[in-house]
C-alpha positions in Angstrom: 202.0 61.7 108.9 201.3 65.1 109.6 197.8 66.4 109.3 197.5 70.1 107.8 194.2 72.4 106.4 196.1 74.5 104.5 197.8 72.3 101.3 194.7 72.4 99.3 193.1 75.6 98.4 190.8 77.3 99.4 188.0 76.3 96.8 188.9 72.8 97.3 188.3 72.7 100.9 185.4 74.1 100.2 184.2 72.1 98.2 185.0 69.1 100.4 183.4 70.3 103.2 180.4 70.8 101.2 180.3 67.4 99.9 180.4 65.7 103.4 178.1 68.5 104.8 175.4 67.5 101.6 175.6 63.7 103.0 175.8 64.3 106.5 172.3 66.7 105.9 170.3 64.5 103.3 171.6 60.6 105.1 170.7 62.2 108.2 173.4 60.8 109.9 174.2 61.8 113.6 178.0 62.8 112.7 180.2 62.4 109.6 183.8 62.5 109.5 186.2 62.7 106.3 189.6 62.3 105.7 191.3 63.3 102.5 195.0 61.9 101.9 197.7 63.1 99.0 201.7 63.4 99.1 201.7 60.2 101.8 199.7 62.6 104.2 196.5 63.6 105.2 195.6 67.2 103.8 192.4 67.8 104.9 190.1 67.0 107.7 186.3 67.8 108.4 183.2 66.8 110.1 179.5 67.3 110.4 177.4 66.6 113.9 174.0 67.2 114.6 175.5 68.0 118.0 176.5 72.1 118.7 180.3 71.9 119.5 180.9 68.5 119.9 182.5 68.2 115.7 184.5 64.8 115.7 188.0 65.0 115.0 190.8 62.7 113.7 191.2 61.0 116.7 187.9 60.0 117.3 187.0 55.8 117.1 184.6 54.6 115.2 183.2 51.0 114.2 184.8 49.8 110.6 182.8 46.8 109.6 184.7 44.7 107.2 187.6 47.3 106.6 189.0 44.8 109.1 188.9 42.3 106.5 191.4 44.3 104.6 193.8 43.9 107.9 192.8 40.5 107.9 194.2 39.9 104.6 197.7 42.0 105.3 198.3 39.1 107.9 197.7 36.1 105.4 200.0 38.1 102.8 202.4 38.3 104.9 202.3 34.2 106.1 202.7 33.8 102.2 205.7 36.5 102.2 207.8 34.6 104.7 206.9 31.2 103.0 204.8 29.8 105.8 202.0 29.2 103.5 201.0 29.3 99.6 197.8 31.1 98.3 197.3 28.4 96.5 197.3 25.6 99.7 193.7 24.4 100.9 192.5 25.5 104.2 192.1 22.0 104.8 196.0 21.7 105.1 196.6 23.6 107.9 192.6 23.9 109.6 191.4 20.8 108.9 187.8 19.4 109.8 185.9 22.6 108.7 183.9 21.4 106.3 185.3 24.3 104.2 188.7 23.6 103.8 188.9 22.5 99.9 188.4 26.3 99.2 192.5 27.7 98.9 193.9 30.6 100.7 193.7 33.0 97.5 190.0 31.7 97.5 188.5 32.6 100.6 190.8 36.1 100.6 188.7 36.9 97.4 185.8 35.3 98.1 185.7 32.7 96.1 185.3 29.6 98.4 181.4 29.5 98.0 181.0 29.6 101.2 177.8 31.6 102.8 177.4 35.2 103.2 176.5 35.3 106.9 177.2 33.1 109.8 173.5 30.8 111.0 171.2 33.2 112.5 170.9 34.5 115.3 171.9 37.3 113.2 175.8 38.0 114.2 176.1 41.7 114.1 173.6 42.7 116.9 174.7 39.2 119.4 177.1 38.6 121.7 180.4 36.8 120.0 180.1 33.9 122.6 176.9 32.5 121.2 179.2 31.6 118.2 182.7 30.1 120.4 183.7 27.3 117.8 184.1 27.5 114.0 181.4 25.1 113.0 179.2 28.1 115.2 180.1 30.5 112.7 180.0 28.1 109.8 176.4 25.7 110.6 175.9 22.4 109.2 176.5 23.5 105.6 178.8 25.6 105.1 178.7 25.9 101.3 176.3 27.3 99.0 178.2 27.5 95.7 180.8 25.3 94.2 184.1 26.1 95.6 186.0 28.6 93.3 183.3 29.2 90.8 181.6 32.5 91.8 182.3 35.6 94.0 180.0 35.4 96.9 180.8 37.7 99.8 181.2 36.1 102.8 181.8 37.0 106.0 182.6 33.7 108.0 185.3 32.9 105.4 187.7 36.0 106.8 186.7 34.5 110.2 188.6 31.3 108.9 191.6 33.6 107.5 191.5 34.9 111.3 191.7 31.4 112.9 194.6 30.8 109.9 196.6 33.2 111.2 195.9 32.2 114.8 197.0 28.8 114.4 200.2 28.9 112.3 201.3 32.2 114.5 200.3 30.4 117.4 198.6 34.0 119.2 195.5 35.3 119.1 194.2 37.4 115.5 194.1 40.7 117.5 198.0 40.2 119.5 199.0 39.1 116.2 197.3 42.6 114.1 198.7 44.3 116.7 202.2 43.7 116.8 202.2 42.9 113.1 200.5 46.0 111.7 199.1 48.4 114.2 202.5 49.5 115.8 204.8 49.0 112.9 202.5 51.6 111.0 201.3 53.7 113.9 198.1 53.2 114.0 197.6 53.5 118.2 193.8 54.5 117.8 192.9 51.0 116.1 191.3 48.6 118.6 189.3 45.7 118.9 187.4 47.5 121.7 186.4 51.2 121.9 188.9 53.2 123.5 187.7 57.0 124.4 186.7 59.6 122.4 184.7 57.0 120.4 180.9 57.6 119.0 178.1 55.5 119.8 176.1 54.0 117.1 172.3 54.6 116.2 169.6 53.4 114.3 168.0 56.3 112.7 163.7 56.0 112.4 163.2 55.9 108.4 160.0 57.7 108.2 161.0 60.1 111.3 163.8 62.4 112.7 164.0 59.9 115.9 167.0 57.8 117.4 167.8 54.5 118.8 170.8 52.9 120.2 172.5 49.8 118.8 173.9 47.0 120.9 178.0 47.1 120.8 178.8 43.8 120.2 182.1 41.7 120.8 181.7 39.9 117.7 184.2 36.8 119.1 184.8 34.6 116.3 183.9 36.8 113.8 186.4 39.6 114.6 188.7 39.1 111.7 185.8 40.1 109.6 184.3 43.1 111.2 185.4 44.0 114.6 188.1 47.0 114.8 187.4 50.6 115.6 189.5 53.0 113.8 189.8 57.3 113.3 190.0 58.9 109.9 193.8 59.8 111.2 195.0 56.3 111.4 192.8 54.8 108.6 194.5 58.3 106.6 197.7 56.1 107.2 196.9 52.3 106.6 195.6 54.2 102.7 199.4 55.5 102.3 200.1 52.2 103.4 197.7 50.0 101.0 199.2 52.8 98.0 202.8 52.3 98.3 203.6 49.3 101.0 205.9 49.3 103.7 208.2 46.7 104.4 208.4 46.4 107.6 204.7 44.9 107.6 204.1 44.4 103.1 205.9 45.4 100.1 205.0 47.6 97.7 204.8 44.7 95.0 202.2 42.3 98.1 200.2 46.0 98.3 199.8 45.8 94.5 198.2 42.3 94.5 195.8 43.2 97.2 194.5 45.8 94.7 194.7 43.5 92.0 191.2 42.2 90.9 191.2 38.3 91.7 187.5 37.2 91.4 184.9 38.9 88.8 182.2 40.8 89.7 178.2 39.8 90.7 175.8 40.0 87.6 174.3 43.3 89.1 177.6 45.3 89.7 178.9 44.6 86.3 177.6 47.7 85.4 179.7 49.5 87.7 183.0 48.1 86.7 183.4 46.2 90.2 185.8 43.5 91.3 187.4 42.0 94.3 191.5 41.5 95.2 193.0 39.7 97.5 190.8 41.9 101.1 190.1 44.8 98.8 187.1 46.1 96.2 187.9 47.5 92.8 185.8 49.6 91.2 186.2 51.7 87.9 184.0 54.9 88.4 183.7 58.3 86.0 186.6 56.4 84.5 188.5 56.3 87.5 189.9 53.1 89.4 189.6 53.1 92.7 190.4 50.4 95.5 189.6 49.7 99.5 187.0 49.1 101.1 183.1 49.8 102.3 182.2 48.1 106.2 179.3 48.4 108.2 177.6 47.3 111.8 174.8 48.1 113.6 175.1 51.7 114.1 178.2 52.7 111.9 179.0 53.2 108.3 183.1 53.3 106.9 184.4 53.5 103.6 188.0 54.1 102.7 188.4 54.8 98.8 191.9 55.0 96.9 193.3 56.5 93.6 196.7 55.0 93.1 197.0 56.9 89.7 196.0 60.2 91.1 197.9 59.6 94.0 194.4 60.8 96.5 192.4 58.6 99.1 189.5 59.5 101.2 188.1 58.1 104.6 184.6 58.5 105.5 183.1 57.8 108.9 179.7 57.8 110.2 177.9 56.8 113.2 174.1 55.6 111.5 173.0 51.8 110.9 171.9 53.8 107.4 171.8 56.7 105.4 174.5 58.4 103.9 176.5 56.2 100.9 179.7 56.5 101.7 181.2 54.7 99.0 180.5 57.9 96.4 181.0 60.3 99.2 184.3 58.6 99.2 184.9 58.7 95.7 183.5 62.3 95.2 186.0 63.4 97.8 188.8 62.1 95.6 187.2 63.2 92.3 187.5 66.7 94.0 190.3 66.9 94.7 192.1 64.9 91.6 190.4 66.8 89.4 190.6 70.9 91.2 194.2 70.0 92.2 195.5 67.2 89.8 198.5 65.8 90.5 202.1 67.2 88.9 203.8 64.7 87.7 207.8 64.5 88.4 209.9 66.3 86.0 211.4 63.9 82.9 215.1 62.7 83.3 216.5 60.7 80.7 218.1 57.8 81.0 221.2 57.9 83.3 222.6 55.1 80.7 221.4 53.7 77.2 221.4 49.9 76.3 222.6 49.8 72.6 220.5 46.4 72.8 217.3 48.1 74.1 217.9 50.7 72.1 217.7 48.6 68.8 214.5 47.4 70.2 212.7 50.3 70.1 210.1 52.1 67.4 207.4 50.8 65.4 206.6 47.5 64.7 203.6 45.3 62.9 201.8 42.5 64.3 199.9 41.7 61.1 198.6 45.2 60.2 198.0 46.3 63.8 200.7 49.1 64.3 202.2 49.2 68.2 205.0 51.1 69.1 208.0 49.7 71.8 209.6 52.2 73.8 212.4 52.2 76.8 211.1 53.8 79.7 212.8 55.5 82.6 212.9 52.7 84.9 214.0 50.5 82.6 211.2 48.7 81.8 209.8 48.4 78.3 206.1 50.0 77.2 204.3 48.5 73.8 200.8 49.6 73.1 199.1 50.6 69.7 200.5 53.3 67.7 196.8 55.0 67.5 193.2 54.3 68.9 192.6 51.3 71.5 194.3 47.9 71.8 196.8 45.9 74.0 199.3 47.4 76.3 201.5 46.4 78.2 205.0 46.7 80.4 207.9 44.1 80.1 210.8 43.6 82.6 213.8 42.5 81.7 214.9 38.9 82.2 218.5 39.5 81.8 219.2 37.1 79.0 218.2 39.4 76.4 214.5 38.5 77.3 211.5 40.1 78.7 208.7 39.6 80.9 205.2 41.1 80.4 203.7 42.5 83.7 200.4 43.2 82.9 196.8 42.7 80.7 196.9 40.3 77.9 200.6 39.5 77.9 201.4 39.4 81.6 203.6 36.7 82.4 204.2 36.4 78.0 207.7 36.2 76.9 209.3 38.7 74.4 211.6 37.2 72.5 213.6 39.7 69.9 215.3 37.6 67.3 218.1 38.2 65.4 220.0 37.0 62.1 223.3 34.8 62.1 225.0 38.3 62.1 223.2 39.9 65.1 221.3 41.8 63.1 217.4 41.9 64.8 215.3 40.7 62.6 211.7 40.0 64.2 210.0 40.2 67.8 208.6 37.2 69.2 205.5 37.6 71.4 204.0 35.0 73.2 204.6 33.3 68.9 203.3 36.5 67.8 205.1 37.6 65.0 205.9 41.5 64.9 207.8 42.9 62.1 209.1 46.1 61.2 206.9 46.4 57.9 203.3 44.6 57.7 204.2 40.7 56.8 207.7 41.9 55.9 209.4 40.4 52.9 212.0 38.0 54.6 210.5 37.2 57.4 209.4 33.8 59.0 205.5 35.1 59.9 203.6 32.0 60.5 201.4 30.9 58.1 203.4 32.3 55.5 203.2 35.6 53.0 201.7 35.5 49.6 204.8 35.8 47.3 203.6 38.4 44.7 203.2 40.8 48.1 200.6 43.6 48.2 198.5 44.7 44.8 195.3 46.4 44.0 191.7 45.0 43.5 192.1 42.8 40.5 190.2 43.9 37.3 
């Protein structure tokens, strides 16, 4: 990835640099540095200090909080990939004696396992990782407080479990193992488990008062896999090009996309804000935009990476305060900026480099009930219905190869379109999931359950 200033214009850097200048100012943060990604590169770089001449830079470490869990969940992904374990096994099958372990894989990656938020006090972040050496440190007496699968609750010691997963079935410690696994294959030689210099330090800033104090650094032990890396906006810049499109030396494109897909509902108080949870990534739908990573903190740093897939623009914000500035809409702002000042040209239209008679016969309007969708062949093969005007279902279908298709998303995902045809081949009706559509509403001829009234459609009788 190459890193350049001059690929947006002018007013959008501008505009940028105000943006992160506005939250460096008003969160009173003791530096701030941003990251803006488009095109599988990073575009745009800047930073805010309270220091004269000492502006961060790409390369300079900073603490990412539970970003980590998002690398966490790459190395469970990819045990599932190679078949060494299902999302759907219990923890219990391959860490037994937990006291956790009915909660699944998929579970705990979306927390879902009920287990607590934080590990028993002394409170983790701001003590040594060796007061915590064994699991049942991290996890206390009880280590549920919900029924398993029933709720998200964010927890923290339940990506310390995914860590000791990955430990025990790759038989290596979680950071040798994120290393070799992710780190190199991707390039990301300025993400450690331990600072490595240029790195910030981290600082409470005094509420009521323009005053500083030092945070403890931590080696949070156990709880690593949940919180412990240090990263730069340059290589977090690449692990977003990474979580957008996939790489397969370390996760396809299709495991990237289930990350990203929502896999546990949102809290009663963020439903409001359209927010979910994948599989080690947040989902959130904001100014009608969605947008997917991840927020961390610790003692002394703030981190927030923030992706538009669609728009095809991520941003990285860093910051070196226990509080202040709120990253997450910095993050999205910086993306809103630049989606909407430079939006995104899409790739000229090609047609089809060859037409399925078949398909084609599929294609056009067509009835379920009254409802009027439309079915149409895309590029890539794949066929699009949706409504014909206004709001309803949509959806994409593969093909099966046996003159069926598969529905790959919202209310028909996984639903099988059936198109059915006469004695002589003739198509008659399309069969959705036993959903009926025709090529006329209730068409005369046609097998629509519950049958049609035979004297067909009329006027208001006098």
């Amino acid at each position: 990835m190459t890193t350049s200033q001059e690929e947006l214009l002018p007013g959008t850097r501008r505009a940028l640099l105000h943006r992160i200048a506005v939250a460096q100012a008003e969160g009173r943060a003791p530096s701030l540095v941003a990251a803006v990604v488009r095109d599988g590169r990073a575009v745009w770089h800047g930073s805010r200090t309270s220091v004269d001449g000492h502006g961060p830079d790409e390369n300079v470490q900073y603490r990412i909080g539970s970003i980590t869990k998002t690398f966490t969940a790459v190395l469970v992904l990819r045990l599932r990939d190679e078949g060494v374990l299902d999302l759907g096994d219990p923890l219990e099958k391959y860490l037994p004696g937990t006291g956790a372990g009915e909660a699944t894989i998929a579970e705990l990656l979306a927390h879902t396992a009920g287990l607590a938020a934080e590990s028993p006090a002394p409170w983790w972040e701001r003590t040594p990782g060796s007061l915590r050496p064994e699991l049942s440190d991290v996890l206390g007496e009880q280590p549920l407080l919900h029924p398993v699968g029933r709720r998200h609750h964010y927890s923290n010691p339940g990506y310390t479990l995914l860590g000791a997963l990955v430990e025990e079935l790759r038989g290596a410690p979680w950071e040798e193992v994120l290393r070799s696994e992710v780190l190199e294959p991707l390039g990301l030689h300025r993400t450690t488990a331990q600072p490595q210099a240029p790195h910030a330090g981290g600082w409470a800033v005094h509420p009521w008062a323009d005053a500083l104090l030092p945070e403890p650094l931590e080696d949070l032990g156990r709880m690593a896999p949940a919180g412990q890396l240090w990263s730069t906006t340059g290589d977090l810049a690449r692990f977003a090009v990474f979580l957008a499109g996939g790489d397969d030396r370390v996760l396809s494109a299709e495991s990237v996309r289930e990350m990203r897909t929502p896999a546990a509902p949102a809290e009663a108080a963020d439903v409001v804000d359209g927010a979910a949870y994948g599989l080690g990534m947040q989902v959130q739908r904001r100014d009608g935009r969605l947008l997917v990573g991840h927020s961390g903190s610790l003692p002394g740093f703030l981190a927030n990476l923030t992706i538009s897939v669609e728009d095809d623009v991520a941003a990285v914000v860093l910051a070196n305060c226990t509080s202040g500035p709120l990253l997450g809409a910095v993050g999205a702002d910086l993306v809103r900026i630049v989606a909407e000042a430079e939006p995104r040209i899409p790739e000229p239209w090609r047609p089809l480099s060859e037409v399925d008679p078949d398909v084609l016969e599929l294609v056009g309007q067509w009835y379920w009930g009254t409802h009027a969708f439309v079915l149409r062949v895309m590029a890539d093969g794949l066929l699009a219905l949706g409504p014909l005007t206004g709001g309803g279902r949509r959806a994409r279908f593969c093909s099966n190869g046996d003159g069926t298709w598969t529905g790959l998303e919202g209310y028909y995902a996984g639903e099988l379109l059936r198109p059915v045809h006469r004695p002589d081949g003739s198509l008659i009706h399309l069969d959705l999931g036993s959903f009926v559509f025709t090529r006329q509403p209730y068409e005369e001829g046609v097998e629509v359950p519950g049958g049609v009234d035979p004297k067909g459609w009329r006027g208001i009788a006098e």
